[in-house]
C-alpha positions in Angstrom: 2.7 28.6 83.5 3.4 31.2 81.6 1.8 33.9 79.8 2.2 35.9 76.6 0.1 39.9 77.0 -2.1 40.4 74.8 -2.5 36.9 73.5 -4.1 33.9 74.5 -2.1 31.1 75.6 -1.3 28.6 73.1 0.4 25.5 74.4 4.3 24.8 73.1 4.3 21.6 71.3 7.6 20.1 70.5 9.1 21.8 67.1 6.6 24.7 67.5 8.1 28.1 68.5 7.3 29.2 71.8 7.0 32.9 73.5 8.7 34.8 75.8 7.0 36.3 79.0 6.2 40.1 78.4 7.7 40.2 75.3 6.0 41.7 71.8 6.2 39.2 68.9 4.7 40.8 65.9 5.4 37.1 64.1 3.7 35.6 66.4 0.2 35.1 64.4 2.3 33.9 61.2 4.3 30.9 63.1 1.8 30.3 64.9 -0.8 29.9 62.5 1.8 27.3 60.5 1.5 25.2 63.8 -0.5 21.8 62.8 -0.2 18.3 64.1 3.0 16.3 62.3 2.3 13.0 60.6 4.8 10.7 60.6 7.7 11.4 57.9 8.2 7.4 56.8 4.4 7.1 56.3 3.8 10.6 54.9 7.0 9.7 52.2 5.9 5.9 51.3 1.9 7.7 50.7 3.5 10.1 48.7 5.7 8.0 46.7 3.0 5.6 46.3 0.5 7.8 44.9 3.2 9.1 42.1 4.0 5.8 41.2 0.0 5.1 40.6 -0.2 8.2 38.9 2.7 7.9 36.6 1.4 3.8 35.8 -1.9 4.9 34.9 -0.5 7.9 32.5 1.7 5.3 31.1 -1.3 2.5 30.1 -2.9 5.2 28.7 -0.3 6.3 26.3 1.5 3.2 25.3 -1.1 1.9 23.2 -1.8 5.4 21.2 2.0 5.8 20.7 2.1 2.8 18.4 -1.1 3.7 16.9 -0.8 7.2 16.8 0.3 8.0 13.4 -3.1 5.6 12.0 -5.2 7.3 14.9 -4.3 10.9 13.0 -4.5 9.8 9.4 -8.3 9.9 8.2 -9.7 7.4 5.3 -10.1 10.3 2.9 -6.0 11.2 3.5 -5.2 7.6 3.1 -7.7 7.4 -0.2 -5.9 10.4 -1.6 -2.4 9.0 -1.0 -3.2 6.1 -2.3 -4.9 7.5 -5.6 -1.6 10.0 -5.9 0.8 7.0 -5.7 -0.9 5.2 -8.1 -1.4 7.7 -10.4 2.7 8.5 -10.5 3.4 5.1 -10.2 1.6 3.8 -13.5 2.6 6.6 -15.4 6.5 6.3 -14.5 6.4 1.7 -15.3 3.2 1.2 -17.5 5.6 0.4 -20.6 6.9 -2.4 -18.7 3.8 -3.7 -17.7 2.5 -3.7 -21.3 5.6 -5.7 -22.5 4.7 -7.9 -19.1 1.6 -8.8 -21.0 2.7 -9.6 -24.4 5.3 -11.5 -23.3 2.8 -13.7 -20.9 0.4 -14.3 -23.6 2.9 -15.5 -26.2 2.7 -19.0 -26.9 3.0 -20.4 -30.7 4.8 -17.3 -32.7 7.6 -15.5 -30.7 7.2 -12.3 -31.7 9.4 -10.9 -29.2 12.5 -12.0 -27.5 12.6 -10.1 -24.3 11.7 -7.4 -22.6 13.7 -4.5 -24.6 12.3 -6.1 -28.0 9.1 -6.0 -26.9 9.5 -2.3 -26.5 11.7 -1.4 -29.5 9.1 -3.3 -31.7 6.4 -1.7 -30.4 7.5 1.7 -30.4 8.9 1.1 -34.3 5.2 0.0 -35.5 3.2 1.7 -33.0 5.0 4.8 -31.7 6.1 5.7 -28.7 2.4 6.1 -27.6 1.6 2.4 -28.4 4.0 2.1 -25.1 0.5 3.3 -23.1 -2.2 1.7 -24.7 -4.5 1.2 -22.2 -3.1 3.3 -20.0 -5.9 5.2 -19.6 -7.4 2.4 -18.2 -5.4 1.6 -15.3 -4.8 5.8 -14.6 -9.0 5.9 -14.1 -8.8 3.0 -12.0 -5.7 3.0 -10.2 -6.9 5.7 -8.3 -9.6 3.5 -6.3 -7.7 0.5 -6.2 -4.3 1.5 -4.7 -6.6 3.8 -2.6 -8.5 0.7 -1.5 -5.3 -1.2 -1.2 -3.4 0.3 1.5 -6.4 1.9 3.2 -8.1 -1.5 3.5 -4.8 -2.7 4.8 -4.5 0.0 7.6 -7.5 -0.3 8.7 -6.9 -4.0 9.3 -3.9 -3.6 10.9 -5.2 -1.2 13.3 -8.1 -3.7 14.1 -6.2 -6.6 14.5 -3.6 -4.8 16.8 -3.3 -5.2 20.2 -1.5 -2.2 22.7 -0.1 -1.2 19.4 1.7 -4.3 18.5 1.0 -6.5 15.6 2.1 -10.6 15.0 3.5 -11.9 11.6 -0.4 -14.0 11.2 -2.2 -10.3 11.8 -0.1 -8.9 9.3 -0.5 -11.6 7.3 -4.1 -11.4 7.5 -4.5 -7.8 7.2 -2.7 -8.0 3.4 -5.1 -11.1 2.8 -8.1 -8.4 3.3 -6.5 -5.8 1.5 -6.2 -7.9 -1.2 -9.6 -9.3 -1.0 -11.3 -5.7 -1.2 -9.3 -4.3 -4.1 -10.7 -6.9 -6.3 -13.8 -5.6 -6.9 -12.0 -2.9 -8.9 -8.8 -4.9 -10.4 -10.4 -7.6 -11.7 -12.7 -4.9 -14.3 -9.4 -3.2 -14.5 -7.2 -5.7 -15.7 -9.6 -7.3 -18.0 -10.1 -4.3 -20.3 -6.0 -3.0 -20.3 -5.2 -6.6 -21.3 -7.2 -6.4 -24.3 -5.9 -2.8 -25.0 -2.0 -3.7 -24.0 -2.4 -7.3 -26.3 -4.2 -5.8 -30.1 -0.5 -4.9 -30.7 0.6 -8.6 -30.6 -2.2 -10.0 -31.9 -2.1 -7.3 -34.9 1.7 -8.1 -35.1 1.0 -12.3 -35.4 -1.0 -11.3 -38.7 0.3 -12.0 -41.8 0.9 -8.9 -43.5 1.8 -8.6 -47.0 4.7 -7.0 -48.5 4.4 -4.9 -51.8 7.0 -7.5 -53.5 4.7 -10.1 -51.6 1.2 -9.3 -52.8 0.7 -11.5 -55.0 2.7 -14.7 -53.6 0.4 -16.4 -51.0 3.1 -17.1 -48.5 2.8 -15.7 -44.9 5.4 -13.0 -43.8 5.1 -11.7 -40.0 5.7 -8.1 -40.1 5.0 -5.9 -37.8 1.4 -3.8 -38.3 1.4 0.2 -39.3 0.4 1.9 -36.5 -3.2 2.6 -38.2 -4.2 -1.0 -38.1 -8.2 -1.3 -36.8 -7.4 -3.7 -34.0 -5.4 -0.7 -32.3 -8.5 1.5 -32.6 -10.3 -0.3 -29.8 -11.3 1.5 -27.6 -11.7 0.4 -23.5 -15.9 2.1 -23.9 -16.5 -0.2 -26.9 -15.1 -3.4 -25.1 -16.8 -2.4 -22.1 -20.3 -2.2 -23.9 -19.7 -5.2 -25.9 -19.0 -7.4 -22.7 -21.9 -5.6 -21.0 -24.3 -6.6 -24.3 -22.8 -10.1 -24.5 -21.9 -11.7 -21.3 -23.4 -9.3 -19.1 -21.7 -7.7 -15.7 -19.9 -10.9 -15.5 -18.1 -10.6 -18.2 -16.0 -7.7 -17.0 -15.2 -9.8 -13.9 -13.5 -12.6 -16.3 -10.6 -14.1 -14.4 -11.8 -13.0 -11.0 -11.3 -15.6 -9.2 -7.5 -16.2 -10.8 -7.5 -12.1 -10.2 -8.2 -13.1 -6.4 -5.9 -16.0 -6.0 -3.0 -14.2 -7.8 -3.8 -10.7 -5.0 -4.2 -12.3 -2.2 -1.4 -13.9 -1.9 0.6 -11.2 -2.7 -0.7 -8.8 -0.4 0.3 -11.7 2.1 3.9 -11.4 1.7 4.3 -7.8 0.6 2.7 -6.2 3.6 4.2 -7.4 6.3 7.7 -8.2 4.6 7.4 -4.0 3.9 6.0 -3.6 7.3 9.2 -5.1 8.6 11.9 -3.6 6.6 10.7 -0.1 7.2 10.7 -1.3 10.5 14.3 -1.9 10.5 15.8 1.8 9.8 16.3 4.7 11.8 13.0 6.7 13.6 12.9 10.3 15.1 10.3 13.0 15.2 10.3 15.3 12.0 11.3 12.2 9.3 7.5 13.1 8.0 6.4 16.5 6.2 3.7 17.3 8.2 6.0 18.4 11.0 3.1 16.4 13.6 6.0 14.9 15.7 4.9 11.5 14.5 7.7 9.3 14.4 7.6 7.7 10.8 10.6 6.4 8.9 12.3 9.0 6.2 11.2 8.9 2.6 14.2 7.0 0.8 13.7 4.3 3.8 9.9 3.9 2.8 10.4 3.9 -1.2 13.9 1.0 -0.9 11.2 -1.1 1.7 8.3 -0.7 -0.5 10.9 -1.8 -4.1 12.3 -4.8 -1.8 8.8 -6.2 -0.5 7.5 -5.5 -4.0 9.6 -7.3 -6.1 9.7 -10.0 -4.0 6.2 -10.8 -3.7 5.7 -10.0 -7.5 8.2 -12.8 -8.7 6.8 -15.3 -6.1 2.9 -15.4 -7.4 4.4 -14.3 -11.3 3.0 -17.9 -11.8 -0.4 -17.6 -10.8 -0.4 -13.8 -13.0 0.5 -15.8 -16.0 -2.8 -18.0 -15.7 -4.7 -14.7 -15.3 -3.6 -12.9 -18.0 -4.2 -16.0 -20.1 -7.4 -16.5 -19.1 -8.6 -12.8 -18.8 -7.5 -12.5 -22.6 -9.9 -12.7 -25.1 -9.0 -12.9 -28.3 -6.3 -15.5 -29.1 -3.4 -15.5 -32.0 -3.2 -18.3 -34.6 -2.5 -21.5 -32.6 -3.3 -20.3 -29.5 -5.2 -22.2 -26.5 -7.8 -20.9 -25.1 -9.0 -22.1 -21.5 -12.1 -23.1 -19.9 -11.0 -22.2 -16.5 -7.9 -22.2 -13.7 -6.9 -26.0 -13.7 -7.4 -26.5 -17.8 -4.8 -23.3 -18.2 -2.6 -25.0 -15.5 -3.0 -28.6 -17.5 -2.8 -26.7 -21.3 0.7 -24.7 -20.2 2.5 -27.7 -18.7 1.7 -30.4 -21.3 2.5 -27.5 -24.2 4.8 -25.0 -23.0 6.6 -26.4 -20.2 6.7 -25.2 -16.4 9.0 -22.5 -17.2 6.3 -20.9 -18.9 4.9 -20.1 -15.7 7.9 -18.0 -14.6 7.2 -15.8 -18.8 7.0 -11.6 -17.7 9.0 -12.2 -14.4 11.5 -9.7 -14.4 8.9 -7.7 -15.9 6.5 -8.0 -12.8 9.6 -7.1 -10.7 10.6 -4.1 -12.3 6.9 -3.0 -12.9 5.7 -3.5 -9.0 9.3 -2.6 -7.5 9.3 1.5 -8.4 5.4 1.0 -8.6 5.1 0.4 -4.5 8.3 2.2 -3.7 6.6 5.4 -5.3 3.3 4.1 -3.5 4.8 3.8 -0.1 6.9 7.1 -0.5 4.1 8.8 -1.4 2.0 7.5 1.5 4.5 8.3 4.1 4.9 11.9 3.2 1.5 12.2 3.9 0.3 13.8 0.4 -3.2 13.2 1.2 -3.2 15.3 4.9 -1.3 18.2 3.2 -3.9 18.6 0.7 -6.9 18.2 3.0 -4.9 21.2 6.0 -4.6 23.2 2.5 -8.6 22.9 1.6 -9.5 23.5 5.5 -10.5 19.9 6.1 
């Protein structure tokens, strides 16, 4: 057996490095020290391999549900309120003159004042200036704010409930624009009530007979159009406010809220997840939205065509059900005009008198209001207005 001087005898194994008799090895310590007992490769590989696939599964189920919810995760409710206030406040300003010739139309029904849609607005801006384009504007700019806000918060925050490892069927997107729709009521329905009043005094003040100066003394009726300083158009959205509040109580600034509900609903239904899907359908890639977050969200022009397509289809298919709410919201009626006792006696009235075409009055009106309204909503949302103004105040 032999022996190494100066060391003590370590036994060669096979693989190790082994000694020579009376020779120095200054490396000696170092290889030996390396020397350990050899597992076997196949076992030590298929371990090995094993453990990295474990590793790599459980890093996956961690992140595949918080990829598709990551952009919701990251947007707060008070970024998605102030989106939504910001769309809706750009929104209403850029299509309210459509929306007020939307009404006047709807609530025709003896005396046809005006013949379509560019009437409307050339009469009304010849008697009433172009400012009599906004009456009641200042209604829906107050209240737009909470009410888009509540909108498409409400409907995230359904969406991300009713999601499951990120992924969403048609009946929970279906279900998440019926709740959106459902909470925003609380705020349209007061909303609508008191700009239809404000948007209709035009009309109503137009119906009047008015006499000429050749005409004052003959006692026929001529429909001209009213001057601009007529009293009806001096009503103001506080004193219909109080005189509801005096008269019918708090109900009676939730007139029509049941017809306000079964008109929103529904149309929450079909735009959200027909918008959901178009957007769906363009191109993705990190750095499409302004915050620069990597989130991957779909560029702006994609998000304002999906929110114009969803909206204008969903506003022509429940136009129907927005003509019996406007009728029935309205408060003071022309000469000749029905008034309603509730949702199945405007449905009866308008068929027996008007026809069923009269359901479809203010359709291409609805369109073109909602289609730029939501496309300038959606847009809006998607840039993420809301999170750049809460990083600038330190939020």
């Amino acid at each position: 057996m032999s022996t190494i001087t100066g060391w003590n005898h370590i036994p060669a194994e096979k693989g190790s490095i082994s000694a020579t008799p009376g020779r120095s090895m200054p490396s000696l310590t170092c290889v030996t020290s390396k020397v350990k007992p050899r597992a076997n490769p196949k076992e030590s590989g298929k371990a090995g391999a094993e453990k990295e696939e474990v590793t790599v599964q459980t890093r996956e189920e961690e992140q595949s549900p918080a990829r598709g919810r990551m952009a919701e995760k990251r947007v707060s409710l008070p970024a998605k309120l102030i989106n939504g206030g910001v769309a809706g406040l750009v929104g209403v300003t850029c299509v309210f003159p459509i929306d007020l010739a939307k009404t006047r139309l709807q609530n025709q029904q003896g005396a046809q004042v005006y013949k379509g849609l560019l009437d409307c607005l050339a009469k009304t801006v010849r008697s009433e200036g172009y400012f009599g384009c906004y009456r009641g504007a200042a209604v829906n700019l107050t209240l737009v704010t909470p009410e888009k806000a509540i909108k498409l918060a409400a409907n995230d925050i359904f969406r991300q409930k009713l999601s499951k490892d990120g992924k969403l069927p048609l009946w929970g997107e279906m279900l998440a624009g019926c709740g959106a729709g459902t909470c925003q009521v609380v705020v349209t329905t007061p909303m609508e009530m008191l700009k239809i009043q404000l948007q209709d005094a035009g009309r109503l003040a137009a119906q009047r007979p008015v006499p000429t100066p050749a005409q004052a003394g003959a006692p026929g009726p001529s429909l001209v159009a009213a001057p601009p300083a007529r009293p009806a158009f001096r009503t103001s959205a506080t004193s219909i406010t109080l005189d509801l509040l005096r008269t019918q109580g708090l109900a009676g600034l939730y007139r029509g809220a049941w017809a306000t509900l079964f008109r929103d609903v529904p149309f929450s239904m079909i735009y959200f997840p027909l918008f959901a899907n178009l957007n769906a359908l363009g191109p993705r890639g990190v750095g499409a939205s302004c915050q620069g977050d990597g989130n991957e969200r779909a560029p702006f022009l994609q998000s304002f065509l999906s929110g114009c397509i969803a909206g204008s289809v969903a506003a022509v298919a429940v136009t129907p059900l927005d003509v019996i709410k406007t009728r029935l919201q309205t408060l003071q009626k022309g000469e000749g005009e029905d008034s309603y006792r509730g949702i199945l006696d405007c449905i009866r009235r308008i068929i027996t008198r008007e026809g069923p075409s009269a359901f479809l009055k203010g359709a291409t009106c609805r369109a073109l209001v909602i289609a730029p309204l939501f496309g300038i909503a959606q847009g809006i949302y998607f840039l993420g207005v809301g999170e750049a103004v809460l990083e600038s105040l330190g939020v």
